[in-house]
C-alpha positions as a Python dict, from the first residue, in 0.01 Angstrom:
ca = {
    (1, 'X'): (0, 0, 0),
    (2, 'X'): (-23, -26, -372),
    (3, 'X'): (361, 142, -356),
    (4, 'X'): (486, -121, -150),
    (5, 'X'): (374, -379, -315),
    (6, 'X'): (517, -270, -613),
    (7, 'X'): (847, -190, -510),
    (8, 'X'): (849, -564, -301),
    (9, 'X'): (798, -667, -667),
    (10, 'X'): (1054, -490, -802),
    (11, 'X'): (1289, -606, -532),
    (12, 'X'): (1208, -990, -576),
    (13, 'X'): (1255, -924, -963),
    (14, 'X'): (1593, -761, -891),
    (15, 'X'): (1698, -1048, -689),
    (16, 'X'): (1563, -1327, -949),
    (17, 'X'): (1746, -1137, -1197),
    (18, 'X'): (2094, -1132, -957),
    (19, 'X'): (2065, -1548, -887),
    (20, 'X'): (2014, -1579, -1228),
    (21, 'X'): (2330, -1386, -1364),
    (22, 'X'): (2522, -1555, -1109),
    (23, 'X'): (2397, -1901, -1225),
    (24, 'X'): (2493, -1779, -1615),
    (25, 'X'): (2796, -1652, -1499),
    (26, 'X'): (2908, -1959, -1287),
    (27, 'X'): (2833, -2201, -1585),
    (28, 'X'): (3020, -2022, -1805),
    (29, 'X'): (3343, -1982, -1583),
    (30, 'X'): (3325, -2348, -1518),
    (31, 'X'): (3654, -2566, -1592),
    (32, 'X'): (3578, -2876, -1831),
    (33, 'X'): (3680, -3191, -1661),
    (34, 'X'): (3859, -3446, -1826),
    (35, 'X'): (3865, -3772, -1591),
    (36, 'X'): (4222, -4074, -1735),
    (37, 'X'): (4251, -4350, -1581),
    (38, 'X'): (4630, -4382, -1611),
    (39, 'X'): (4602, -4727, -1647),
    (40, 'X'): (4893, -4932, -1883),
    (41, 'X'): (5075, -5219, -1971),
    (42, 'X'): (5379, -5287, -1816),
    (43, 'X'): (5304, -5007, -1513),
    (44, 'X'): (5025, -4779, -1475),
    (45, 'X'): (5096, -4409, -1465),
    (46, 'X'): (4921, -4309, -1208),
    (47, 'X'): (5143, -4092, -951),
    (48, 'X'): (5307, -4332, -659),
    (49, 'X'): (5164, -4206, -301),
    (50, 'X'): (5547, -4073, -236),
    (51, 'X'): (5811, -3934, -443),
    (52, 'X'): (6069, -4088, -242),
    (53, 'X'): (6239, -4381, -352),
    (54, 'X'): (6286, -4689, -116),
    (55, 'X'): (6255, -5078, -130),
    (56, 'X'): (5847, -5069, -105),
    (57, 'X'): (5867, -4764, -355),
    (58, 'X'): (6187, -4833, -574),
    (59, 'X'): (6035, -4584, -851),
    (60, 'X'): (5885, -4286, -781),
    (61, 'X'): (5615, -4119, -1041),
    (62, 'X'): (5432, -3809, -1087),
    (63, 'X'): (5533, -3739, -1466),
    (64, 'X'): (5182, -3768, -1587),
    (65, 'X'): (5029, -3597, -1317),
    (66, 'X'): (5335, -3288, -1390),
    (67, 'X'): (5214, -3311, -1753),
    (68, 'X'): (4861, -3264, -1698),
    (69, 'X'): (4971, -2948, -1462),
    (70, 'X'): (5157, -2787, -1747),
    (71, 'X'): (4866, -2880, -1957),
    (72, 'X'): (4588, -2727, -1744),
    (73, 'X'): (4812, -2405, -1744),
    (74, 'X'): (4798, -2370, -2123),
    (75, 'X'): (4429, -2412, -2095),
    (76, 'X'): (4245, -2224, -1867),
    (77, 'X'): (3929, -2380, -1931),
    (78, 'X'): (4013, -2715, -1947),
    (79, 'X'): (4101, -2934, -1625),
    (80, 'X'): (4295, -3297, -1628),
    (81, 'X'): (4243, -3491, -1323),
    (82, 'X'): (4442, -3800, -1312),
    (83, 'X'): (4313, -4054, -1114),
    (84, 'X'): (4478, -4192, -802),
    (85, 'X'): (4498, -4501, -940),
    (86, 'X'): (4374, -4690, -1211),
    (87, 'X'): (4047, -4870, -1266),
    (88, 'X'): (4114, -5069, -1592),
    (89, 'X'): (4299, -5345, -1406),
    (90, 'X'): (4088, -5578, -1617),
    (91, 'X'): (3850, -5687, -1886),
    (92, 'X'): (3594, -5713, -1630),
    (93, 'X'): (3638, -5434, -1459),
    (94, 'X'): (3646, -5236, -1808),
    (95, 'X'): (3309, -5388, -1928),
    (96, 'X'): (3150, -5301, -1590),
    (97, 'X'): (3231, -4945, -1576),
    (98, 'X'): (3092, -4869, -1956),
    (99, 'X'): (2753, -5088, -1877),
    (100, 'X'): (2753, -4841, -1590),
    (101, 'X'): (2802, -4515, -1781),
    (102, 'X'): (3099, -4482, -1517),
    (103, 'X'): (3371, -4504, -1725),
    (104, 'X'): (3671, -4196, -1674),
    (105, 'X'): (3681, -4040, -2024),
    (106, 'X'): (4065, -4171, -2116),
    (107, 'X'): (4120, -4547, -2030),
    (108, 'X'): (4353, -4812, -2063),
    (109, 'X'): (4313, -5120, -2259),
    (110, 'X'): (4503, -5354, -2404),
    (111, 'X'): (4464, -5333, -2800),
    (112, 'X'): (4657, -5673, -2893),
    (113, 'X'): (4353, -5850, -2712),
    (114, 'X'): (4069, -5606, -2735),
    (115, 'X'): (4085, -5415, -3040),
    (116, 'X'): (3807, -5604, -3165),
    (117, 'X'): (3620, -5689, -2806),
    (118, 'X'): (3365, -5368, -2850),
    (119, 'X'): (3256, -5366, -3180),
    (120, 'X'): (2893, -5248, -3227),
    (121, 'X'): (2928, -5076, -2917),
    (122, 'X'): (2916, -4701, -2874),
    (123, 'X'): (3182, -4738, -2611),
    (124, 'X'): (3463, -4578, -2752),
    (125, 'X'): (3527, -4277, -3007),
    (126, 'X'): (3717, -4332, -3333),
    (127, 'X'): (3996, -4094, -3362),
    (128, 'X'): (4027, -4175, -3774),
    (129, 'X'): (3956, -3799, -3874),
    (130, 'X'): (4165, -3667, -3565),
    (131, 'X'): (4487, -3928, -3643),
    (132, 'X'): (4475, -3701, -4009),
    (133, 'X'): (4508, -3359, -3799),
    (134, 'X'): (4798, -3192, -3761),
    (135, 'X'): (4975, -3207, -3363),
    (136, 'X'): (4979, -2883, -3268),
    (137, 'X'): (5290, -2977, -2988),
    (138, 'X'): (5510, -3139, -3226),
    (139, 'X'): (5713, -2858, -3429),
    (140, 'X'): (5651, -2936, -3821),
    (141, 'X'): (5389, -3199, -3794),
    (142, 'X'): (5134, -3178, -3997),
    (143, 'X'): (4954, -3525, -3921),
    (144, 'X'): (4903, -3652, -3569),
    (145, 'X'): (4900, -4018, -3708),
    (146, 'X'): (5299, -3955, -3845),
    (147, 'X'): (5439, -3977, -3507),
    (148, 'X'): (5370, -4318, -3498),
    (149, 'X'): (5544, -4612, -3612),
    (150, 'X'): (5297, -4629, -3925),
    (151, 'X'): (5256, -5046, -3970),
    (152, 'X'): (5215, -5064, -3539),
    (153, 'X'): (4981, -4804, -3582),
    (154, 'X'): (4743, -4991, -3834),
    (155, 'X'): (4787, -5295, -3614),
    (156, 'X'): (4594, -5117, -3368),
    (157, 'X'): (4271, -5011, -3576),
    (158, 'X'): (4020, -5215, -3575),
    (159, 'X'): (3841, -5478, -3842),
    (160, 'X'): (3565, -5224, -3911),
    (161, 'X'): (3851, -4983, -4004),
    (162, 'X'): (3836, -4767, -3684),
    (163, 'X'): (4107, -4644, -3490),
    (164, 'X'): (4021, -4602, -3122),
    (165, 'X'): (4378, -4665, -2969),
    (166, 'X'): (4608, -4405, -2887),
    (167, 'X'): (4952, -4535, -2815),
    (168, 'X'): (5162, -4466, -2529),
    (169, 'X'): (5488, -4678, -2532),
    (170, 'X'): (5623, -4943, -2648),
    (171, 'X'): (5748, -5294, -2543),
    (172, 'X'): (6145, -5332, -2613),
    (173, 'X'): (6282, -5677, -2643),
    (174, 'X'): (6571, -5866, -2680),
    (175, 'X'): (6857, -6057, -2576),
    (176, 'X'): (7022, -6009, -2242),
    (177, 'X'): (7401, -6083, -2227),
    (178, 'X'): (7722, -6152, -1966),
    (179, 'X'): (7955, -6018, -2159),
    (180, 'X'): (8208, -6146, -1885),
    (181, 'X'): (8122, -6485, -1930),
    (182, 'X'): (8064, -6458, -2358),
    (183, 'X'): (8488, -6262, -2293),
    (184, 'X'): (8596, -6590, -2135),
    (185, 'X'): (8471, -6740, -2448),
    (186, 'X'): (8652, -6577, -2637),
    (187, 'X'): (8324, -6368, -2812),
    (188, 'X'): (8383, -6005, -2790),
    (189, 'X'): (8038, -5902, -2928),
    (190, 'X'): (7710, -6003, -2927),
    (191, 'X'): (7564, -6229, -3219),
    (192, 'X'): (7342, -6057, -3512),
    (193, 'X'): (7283, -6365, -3731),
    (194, 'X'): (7141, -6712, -3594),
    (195, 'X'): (7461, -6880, -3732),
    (196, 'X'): (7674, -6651, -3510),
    (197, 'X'): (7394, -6728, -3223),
    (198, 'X'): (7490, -7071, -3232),
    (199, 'X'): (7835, -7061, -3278),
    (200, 'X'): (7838, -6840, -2955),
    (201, 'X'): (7645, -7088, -2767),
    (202, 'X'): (7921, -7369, -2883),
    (203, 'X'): (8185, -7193, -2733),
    (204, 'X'): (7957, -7086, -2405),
    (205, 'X'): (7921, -7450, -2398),
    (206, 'X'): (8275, -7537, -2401),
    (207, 'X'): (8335, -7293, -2054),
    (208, 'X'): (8090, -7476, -1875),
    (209, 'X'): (7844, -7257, -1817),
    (210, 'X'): (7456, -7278, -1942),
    (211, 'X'): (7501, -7082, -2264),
    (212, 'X'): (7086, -6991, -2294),
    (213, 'X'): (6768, -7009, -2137),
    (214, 'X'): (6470, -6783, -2215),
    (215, 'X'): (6250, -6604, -2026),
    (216, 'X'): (5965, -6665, -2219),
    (217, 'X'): (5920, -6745, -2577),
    (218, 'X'): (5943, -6434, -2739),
    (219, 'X'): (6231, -6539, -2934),
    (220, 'X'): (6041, -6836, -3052),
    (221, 'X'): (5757, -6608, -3193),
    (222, 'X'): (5962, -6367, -3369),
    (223, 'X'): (6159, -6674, -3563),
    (224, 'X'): (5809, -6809, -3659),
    (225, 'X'): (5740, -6428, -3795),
    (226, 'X'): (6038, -6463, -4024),
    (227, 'X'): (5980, -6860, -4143),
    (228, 'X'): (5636, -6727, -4238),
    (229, 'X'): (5731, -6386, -4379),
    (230, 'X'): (5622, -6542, -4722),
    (231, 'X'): (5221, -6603, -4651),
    (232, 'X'): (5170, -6319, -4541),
    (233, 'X'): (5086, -6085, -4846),
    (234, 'X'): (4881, -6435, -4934),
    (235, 'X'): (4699, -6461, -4596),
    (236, 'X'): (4685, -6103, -4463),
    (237, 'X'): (4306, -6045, -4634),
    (238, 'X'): (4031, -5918, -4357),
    (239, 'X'): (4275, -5631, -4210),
    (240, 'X'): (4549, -5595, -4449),
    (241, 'X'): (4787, -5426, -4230),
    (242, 'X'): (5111, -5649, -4309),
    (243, 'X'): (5066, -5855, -3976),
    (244, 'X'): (4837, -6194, -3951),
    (245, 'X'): (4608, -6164, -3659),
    (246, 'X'): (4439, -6428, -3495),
    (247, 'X'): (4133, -6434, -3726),
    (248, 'X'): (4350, -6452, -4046),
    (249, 'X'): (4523, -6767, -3891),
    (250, 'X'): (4210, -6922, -3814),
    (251, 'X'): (4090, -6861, -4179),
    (252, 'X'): (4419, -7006, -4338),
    (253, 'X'): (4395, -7282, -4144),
    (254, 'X'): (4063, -7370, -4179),
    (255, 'X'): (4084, -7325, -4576),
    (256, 'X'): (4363, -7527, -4595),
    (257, 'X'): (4592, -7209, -4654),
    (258, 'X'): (4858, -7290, -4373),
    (259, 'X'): (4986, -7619, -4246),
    (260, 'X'): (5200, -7753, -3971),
    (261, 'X'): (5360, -7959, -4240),
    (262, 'X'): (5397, -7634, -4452),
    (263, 'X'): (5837, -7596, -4510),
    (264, 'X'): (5795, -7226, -4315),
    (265, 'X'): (5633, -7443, -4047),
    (266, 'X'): (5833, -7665, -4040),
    (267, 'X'): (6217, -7482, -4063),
    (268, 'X'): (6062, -7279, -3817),
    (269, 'X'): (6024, -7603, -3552),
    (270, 'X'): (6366, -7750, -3683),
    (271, 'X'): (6540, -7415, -3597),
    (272, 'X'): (6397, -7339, -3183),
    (273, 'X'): (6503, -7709, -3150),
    (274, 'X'): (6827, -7654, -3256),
    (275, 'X'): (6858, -7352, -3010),
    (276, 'X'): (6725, -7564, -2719),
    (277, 'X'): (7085, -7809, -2779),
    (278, 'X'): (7200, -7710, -2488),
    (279, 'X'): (6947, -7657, -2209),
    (280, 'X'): (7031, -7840, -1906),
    (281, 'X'): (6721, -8106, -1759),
    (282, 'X'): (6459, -7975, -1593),
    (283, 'X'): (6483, -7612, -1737),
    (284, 'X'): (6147, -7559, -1721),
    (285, 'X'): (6209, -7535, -1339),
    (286, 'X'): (6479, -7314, -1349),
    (287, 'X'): (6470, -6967, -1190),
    (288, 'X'): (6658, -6804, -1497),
    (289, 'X'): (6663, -6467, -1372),
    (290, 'X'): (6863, -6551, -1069),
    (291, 'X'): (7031, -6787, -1246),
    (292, 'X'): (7124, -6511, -1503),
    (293, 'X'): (7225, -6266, -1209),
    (294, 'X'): (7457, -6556, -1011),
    (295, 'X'): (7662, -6569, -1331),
    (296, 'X'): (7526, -6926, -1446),
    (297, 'X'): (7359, -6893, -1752),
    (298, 'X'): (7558, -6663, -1977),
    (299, 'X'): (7222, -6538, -2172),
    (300, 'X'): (6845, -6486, -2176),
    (301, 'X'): (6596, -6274, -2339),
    (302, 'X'): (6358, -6039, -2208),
    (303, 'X'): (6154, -5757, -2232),
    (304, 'X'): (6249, -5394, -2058),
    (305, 'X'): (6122, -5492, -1706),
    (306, 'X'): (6321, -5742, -1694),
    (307, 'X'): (6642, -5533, -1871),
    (308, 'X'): (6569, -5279, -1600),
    (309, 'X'): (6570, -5514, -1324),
    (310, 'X'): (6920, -5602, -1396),
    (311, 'X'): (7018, -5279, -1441),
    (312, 'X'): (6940, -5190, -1073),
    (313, 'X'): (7008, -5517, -916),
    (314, 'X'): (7317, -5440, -690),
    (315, 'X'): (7459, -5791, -632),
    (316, 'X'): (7626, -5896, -972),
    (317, 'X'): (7960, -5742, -1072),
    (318, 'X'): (8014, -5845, -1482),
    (319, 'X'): (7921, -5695, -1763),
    (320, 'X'): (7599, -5648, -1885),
    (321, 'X'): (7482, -5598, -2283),
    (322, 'X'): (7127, -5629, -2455),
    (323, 'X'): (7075, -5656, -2826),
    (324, 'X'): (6848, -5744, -3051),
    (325, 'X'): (6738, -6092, -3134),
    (326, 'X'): (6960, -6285, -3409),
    (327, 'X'): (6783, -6319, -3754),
    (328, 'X'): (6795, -6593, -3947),
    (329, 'X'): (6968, -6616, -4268),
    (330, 'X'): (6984, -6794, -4604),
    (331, 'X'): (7326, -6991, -4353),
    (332, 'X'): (7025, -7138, -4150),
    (333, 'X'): (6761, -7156, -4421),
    (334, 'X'): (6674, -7082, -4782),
    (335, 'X'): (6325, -6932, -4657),
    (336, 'X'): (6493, -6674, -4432),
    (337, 'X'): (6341, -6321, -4482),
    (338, 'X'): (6454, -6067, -4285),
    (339, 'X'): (6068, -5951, -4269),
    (340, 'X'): (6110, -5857, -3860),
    (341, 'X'): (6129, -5539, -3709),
    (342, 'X'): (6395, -5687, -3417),
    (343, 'X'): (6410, -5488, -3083),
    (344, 'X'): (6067, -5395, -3024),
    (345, 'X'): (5742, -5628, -2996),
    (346, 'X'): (5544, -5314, -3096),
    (347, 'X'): (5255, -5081, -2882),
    (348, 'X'): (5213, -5173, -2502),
    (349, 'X'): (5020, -4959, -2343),
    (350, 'X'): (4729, -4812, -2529),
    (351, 'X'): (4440, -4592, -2455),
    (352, 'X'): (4069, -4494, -2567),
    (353, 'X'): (3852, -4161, -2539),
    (354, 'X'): (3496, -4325, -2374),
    (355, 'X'): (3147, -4233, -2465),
    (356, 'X'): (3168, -4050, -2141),
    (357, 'X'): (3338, -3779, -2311),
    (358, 'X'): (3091, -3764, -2559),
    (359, 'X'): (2819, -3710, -2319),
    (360, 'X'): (3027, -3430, -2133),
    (361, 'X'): (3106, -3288, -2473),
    (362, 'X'): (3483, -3319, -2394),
    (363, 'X'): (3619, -3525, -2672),
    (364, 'X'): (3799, -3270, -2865),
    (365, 'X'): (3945, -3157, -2548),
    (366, 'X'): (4069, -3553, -2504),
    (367, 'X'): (4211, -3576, -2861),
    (368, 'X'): (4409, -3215, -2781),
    (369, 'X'): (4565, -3366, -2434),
    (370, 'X'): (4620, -3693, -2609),
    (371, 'X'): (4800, -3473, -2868),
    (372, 'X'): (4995, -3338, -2615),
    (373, 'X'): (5111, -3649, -2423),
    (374, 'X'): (5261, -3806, -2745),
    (375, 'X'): (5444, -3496, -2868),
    (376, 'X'): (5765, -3620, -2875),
    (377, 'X'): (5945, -3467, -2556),
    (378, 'X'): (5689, -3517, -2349),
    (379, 'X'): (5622, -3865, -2428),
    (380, 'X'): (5948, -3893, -2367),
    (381, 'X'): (5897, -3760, -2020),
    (382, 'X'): (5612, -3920, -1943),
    (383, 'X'): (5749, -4295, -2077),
    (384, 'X'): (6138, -4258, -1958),
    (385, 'X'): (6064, -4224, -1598),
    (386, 'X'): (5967, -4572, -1563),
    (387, 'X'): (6272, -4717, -1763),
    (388, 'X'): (6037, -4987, -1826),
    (389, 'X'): (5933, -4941, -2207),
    (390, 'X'): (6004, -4721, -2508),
    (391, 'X'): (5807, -4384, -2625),
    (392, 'X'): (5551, -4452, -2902),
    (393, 'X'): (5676, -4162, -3053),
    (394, 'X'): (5900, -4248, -3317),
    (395, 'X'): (6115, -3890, -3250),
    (396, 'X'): (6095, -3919, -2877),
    (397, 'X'): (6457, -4018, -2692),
    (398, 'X'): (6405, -4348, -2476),
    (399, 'X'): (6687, -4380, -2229),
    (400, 'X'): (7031, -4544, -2281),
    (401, 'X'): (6964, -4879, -2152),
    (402, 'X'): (6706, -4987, -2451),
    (403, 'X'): (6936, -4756, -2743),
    (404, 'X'): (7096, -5039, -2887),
    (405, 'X'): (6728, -5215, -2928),
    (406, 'X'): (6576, -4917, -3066),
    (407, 'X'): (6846, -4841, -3289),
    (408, 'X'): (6768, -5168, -3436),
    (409, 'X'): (6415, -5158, -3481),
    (410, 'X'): (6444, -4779, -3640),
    (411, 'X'): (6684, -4942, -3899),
    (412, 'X'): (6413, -5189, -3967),
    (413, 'X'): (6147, -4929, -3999),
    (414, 'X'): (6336, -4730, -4208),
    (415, 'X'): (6390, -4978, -4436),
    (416, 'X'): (6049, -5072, -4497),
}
């Protein structure tokens, strides 16, 4: 009896011993997860449903979700999951999923509006120490943070001085021409100075066609960026990062720093007016973008959506150019300062590592696919597909269609 029992004992033992090396070994072969939401500005990058390309599907993705593949390959113990489709579609829905400890552990927000929205929150890691580290999937870099277009990349940190944005693309912007109709003008290329601008729009005039109608106002904003190029080493104070935010403008205002009556206020008005000389009445109703595409107005502006649109629209015949927006020179004012980087309106899509990482211990494993996404050819990969915006990468190709832009805005960077 006394043998039996023992050797019942010894048998349960045996087995305890069994379940638990199994249980040791399956924790240590398991995969860490890393959850993105895919979420961005101008179009999410979540994969489309089908890779085939139609009218209800006119372009096809899975870049992101081939990069995360190739990823997972090079790390065995890691695992990206992409999700199906994004859940930062807005503030709200942001703000409910980090109240609910629910959050993916890569999401999408917008830093122009938000970079400040979360302060004194635990919400989101800094990536300050990991923006010094070298990329290890960009040949010769030595510091993650020199990919990036340095002043757009200090834009993004926030007033306590962290960084918690990663940039993805970037918006390109600028003006959209016929060059049929500026031909029968007698223009052959498109206008670099605001005196040139005009003089175009005089002859456009003279053809009888609308010469210019915007889009939007984008134009207008980066005109009021040059007439005020002077304040700013005055006014830039709580985040000096060479760009007035919101806050700053508030402050100069309220101290009396800034004025509407202020001469770079007020060249700035005189000039948009003089641009708007020859919109037709009631061009607030117009439909420019069909307008642009049945040959009557002769040029807008716009951002790449709306450069890519034309691209692919198969009804118009002429000519199509973009460049980038006309600066203003001592001609037009004595306050002109080229201080614009023309062709770009900076980071779009941005995203942050969540506290949810933290708590699954999987930030460094964030910052590493992070790294990878934004080495240069595979941003390009992952941004190009959409022909929508430009790689944040300063290194990375975009595609031919916004070259002439980025040119531009390189030149501008490069000069400082």
């Amino acid at each position: 009896m006394r043998t039996r029992k023992f050797l019942s004992l010894l048998l349960a033992v045996v087995m305890l011993v069994g379940v638990f090396a199994v249980v040791v070994v399956g924790a240590e072969g398991q995969k860490r997860i890393i959850t993105v939401d895919g979420g961005g500005d101008q179009n999410n990058f979540n994969s489309t449903k089908s890779m085939e390309k139609s009218d209800a599907n006119p372009y096809p993705y899975n870049e992101l979700e081939l990069l995360a593949q190739e990823y997972n390959a090079l790390h065995p113990d890691v695992e990206v999951q992409i999700l199906p489709s994004s859940k930062s579609t807005s503030r709200e829905a942001v703000v409910a999923l980090m109240t609910a400890g629910e959050a993916p552990d890569i999401i999408y927000q917008n830093m122009g509006v938000y970079k400040n929205a979360d302060l004194g929150t635990d919400w989101f890691v800094p990536l300050n120490e990991y923006f010094e580290k070298p990329n290890p999937y960009e040949e010769g870099n030595t510091r993650w943070a020199d990919v990036f277009n340095p002043m757009w990349l200090d834009v993004t940190r926030s007033s306590n001085g962290d960084y918690t944005f990663c940039p993805i693309d970037a918006i390109p912007v600028g003006m959209i021409y016929n060059m049929d109709l500026l031909k029968k003008a007698g223009v052959e290329q498109p206008p670099e100075t605001f005196v040139e601008f005009m003089g175009v729009l005089e002859k456009l005039n003279g053809i009888g066609v609308i010469p210019y109608l915007p889009l939007y106002h984008w134009y207008d904003i980066v005109l009021e960026g040059q007439m005020l190029s002077s304040k700013v080493a005055e006014l830039d104070v709580l985040q000096v990062d060479g760009v007035l935010d919101a806050q700053e403008f508030a402050r100069a205002f309220t101290k009396g720093l800034l004025s509407i009556e202020d001469e770079g206020y007020q060249e700035w008005l005189r000039i948009i007016k003089e641009k708007t000389v020859y919109y037709p009445e009631n061009w607030m109703n117009a439909d420019v973008m069909s307008m642009f595409l049945n040959g009557e107005i002769a040029i807008i502006e716009g951002v790449g959506v709306h450069m890519r649109k034309i691209r692919d629209d198969k009804v118009h015949t002429f000519e199509v150019a973009t460049s980038p927006y006309p600066v203003v020179t001592k001609e037009t004012s004595p306050i002109a300062d080229k201080a614009v980087i023309r062709g770009s309106a900076g980071y779009s899509t941005t995203w942050q590592i969540t506290n949810t990482a933290v708590r699954n211990g999987t930030v460094d494993d964030c910052v590493d696919f992070l790294m990878f996404i934004t080495a240069a050819d595979n941003n390009a990969r992952m941004v190009n597909a959409f022909s929508s915006t430009t790689p944040a990468n300063m290194k990375a190709e975009c595609v031919d269609l916004f070259k002439p832009l980025m040119d531009a805005a390189n030149e501008d960077i490069e000069a400082g």
